[in-house]
C-alpha positions in Angstrom: 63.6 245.8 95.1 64.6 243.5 98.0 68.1 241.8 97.3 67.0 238.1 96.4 69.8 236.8 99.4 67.8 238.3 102.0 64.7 237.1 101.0 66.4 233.9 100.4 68.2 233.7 103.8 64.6 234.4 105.2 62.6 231.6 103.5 65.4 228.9 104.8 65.1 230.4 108.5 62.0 231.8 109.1 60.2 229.9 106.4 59.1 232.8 104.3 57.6 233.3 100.8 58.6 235.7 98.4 56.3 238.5 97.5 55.6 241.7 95.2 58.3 243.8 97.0 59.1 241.8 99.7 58.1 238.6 101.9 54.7 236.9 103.4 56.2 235.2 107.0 54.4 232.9 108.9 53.0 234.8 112.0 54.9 232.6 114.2 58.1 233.6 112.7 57.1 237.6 112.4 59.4 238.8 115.9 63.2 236.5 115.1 62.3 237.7 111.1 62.2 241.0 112.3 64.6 241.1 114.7 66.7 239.4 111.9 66.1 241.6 109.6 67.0 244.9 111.8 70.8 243.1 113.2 71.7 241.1 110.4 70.4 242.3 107.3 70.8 246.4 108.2 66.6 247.1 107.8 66.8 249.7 110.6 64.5 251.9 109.3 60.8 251.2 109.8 58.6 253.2 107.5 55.0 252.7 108.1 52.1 249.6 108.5 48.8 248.9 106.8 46.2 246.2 107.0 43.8 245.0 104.6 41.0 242.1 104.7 40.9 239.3 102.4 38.3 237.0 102.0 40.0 234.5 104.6 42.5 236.5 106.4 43.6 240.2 107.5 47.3 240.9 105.7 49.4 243.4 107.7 52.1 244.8 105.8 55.2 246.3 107.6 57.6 248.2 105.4 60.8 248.5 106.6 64.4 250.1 105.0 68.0 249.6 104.9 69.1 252.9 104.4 72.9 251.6 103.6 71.6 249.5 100.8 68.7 251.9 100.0 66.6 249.3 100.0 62.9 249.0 101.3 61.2 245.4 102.0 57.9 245.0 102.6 56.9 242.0 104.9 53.4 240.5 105.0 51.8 238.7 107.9 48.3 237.3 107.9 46.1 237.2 110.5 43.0 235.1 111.0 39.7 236.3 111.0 38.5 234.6 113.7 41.1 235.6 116.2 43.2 238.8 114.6 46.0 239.0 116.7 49.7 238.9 115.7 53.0 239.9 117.6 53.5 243.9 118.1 56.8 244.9 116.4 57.1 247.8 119.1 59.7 246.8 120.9 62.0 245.9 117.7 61.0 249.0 116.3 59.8 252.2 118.2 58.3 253.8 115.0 55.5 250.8 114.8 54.2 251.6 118.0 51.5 254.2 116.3 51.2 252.9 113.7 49.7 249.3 115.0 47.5 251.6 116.9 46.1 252.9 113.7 45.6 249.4 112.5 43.8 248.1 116.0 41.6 251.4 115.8 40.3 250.9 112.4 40.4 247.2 111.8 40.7 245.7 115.2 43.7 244.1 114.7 45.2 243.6 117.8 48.9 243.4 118.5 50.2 241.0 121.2 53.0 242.6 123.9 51.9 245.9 122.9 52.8 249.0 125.0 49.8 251.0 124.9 46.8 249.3 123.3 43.9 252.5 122.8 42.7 253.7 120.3 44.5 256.3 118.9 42.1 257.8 116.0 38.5 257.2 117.3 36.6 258.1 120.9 37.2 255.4 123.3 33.5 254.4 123.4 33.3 253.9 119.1 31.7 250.9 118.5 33.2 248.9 115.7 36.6 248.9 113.0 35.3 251.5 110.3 37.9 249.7 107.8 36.5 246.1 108.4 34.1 244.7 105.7 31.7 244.0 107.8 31.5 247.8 109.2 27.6 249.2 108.7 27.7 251.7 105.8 23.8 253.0 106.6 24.8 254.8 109.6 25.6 258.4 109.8 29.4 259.6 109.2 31.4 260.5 112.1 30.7 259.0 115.5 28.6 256.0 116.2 27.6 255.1 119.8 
């Protein structure tokens, strides 16, 4: 469980929302949060990333620890449908680099300032975000020109 003063200290800041296991930040706020969270509240330790489409939105999750605390928070950012972009977190910590490329390959998510945008699972010439709702389930498994 995350201790209720950092997710406290991050609703007054950063203006997020408290969450199953962690926070939802505004996408806006998602690189100081971060940043904030690594230097001041001792979440060095980044874990992994997932996405997931809503009806409205994409939701990224980043789940980060402090290993002094052993604590692990996970923070939610949503992204629009229309325009799925949010910050890259690749530069505050090394570990997501991969790990957003996952999340671009599969759901097309992409991630703003990051270092090496390809795709990282699928052939450079895929068409389409296999994870995405809207992916066509009639055509054969595997590759798809």
């Amino acid at each position: 469980m995350p201790a209720p003063e950092v997710v406290s200290a991050l609703g007054v800041r950063f203006g997020a929302e408290a969450a199953p296991l962690g926070v939802t930040i505004p996408a806006a706020s998602l690189l100081p949060a971060m940043r904030a969270l690594r230097d001041t509240y001792g979440y060095r330790g980044y874990v992994t990333a997932s996405a997931i489409e809503r009806a409205a939105a994409f939701e990224v999750a980043h789940v980060v620890r402090n290993l002094d605390a052993n604590d692990t928070l996970f923070v939610r950012v949503t992204a629009p449908k229309d325009l799925p972009e949010i910050d890259s977190l690749a530069f505050v910590y090394a570990g997501a680099e991969w790990h957003e490329r996952e999340i671009l390959d599969l759901f097309g998510i992409a991630f703003r300032g990051h270092p090496d945008p390809r795709r990282i699972l699928l052939p450079d010439d895929y068409t389409g975000h296999p994870l995405r709702k809207d992916f066509a389930m009639d055509t054969p498994w595997g590759y798809r020109p």
